[in-house]
N, C-alpha and C positions, 0 to 999 in steps of 0.2 A: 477571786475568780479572774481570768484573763481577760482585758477589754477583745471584742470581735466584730467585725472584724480589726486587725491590727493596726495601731496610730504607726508615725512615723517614726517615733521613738523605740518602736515594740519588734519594727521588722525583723530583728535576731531570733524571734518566738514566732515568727509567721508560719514555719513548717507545723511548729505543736499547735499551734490554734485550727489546721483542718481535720474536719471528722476523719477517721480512718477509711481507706478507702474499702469496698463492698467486697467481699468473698465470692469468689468467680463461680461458686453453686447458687448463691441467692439469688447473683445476676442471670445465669442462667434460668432460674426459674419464675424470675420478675418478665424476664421476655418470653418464655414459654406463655406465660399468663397474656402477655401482649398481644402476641401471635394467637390466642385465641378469640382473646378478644376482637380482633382484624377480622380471624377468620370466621368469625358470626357475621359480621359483616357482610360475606362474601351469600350470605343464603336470600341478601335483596334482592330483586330481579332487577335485570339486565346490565348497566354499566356503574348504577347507583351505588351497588354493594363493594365492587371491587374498588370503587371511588373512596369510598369511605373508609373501607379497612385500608387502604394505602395511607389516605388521610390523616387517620387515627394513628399508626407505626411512625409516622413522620412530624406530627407534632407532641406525641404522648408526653414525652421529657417535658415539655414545654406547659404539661399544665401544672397547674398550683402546688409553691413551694419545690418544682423540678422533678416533681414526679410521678411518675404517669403510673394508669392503675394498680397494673402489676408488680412495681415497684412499692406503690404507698403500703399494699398488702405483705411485700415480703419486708419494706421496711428500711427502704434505698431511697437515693433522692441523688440527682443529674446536680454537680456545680461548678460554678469557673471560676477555678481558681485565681485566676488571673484579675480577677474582681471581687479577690476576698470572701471566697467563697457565698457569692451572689447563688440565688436558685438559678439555673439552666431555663432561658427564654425559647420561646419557639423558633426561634431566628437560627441558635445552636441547635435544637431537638430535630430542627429540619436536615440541617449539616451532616449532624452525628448519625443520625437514620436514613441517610441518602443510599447505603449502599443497599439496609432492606429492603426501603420503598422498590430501588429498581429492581430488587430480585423480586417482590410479589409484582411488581409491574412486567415483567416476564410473561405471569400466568394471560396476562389480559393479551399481550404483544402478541404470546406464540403459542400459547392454552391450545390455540381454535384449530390447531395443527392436529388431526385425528391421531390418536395415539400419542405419535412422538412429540405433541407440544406441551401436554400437561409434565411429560417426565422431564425433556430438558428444562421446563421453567423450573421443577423441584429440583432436579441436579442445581442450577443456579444457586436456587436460595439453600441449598443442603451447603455448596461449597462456601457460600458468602457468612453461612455460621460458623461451620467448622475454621475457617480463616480467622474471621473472628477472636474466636476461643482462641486458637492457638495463639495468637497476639495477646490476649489479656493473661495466658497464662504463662505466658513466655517474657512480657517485660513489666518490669521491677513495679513500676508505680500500678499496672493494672489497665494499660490504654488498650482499649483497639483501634482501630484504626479511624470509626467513627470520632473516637475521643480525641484525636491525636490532630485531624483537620478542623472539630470547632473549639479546641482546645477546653475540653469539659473532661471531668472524674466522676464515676460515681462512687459516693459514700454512703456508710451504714450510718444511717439513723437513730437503730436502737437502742446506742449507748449514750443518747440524748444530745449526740450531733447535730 
């Protein structure tokens, strides 16, 4: 079996020692799972709820072993590579879910807006997924743009990565 992470002698085998990276369906449904989690949140009253489901979307990656609910369930896990493939800290999980947080930070900003604030904060977060996806399905390794700023991958776990 390969030592893991890689000694200094091994670096030529650094690429085969990271898990494969996560199929852009699973990921999507580890965050779908996310997102609902968040939005249970959102049924606290008054500033508490939407505190916390922001909360939650922003450091999820960042809990134990890099993976947040959604993920442990579908079977993903957040890691950086750049550290040998360490698990994904909250410090990265915060980074990498910076652009959700602010799209559900929207609903609170401009929610209160009769009508038209619930819909522009959902156009927001509908654009900030859709953007998203297209990035992770559009380049090679699977980055979005999250991943691409705290420098983190997600990989599939099931094949005992």
């Amino acid at each position: 079996m390969t030592e893991y992470p890689p000694t200094k002698e091994r670096l030529d085998d650094y690429d085969s020692l990271m898990p494969p990276k996560a199929d852009i369906l699973e990921r999507f449904l580890a965050k779908l799972i996310d997102f609902l989690i968040a939005g249970a949140f959102f049924a606290f009253p008054s500033i508490v709820g939407p505190l916390a489901g922001i909360t939650y979307i922003l450091i999820s990656d960042g809990l134990k072993g890099g993976a947040s609910l959604g993920k442990r369930i579908i079977g993903l896990r957040v890691i950086l590579p750049a550290r040998g493939g360490a698990p994904c800290d909250f410090k990265s999980s915060i980074i990498r879910n910076s652009v959700f947080g602010a799209a559900i930070a929207s609903f609170i900003l401009i929610g209160w807006i009769p009508y038209l604030g619930k819909f522009l904060a959902f156009i927001l977060l509908a654009v900030a997924i859709i953007a998203e996806m297209i990035l992770i399905y559009t380049d090679g390794s699977g980055s979005r743009f999250g991943d691409r700023i705290a420098g983190t991958m997600v990989a599939d776990t099931k094949g005992g990565g």
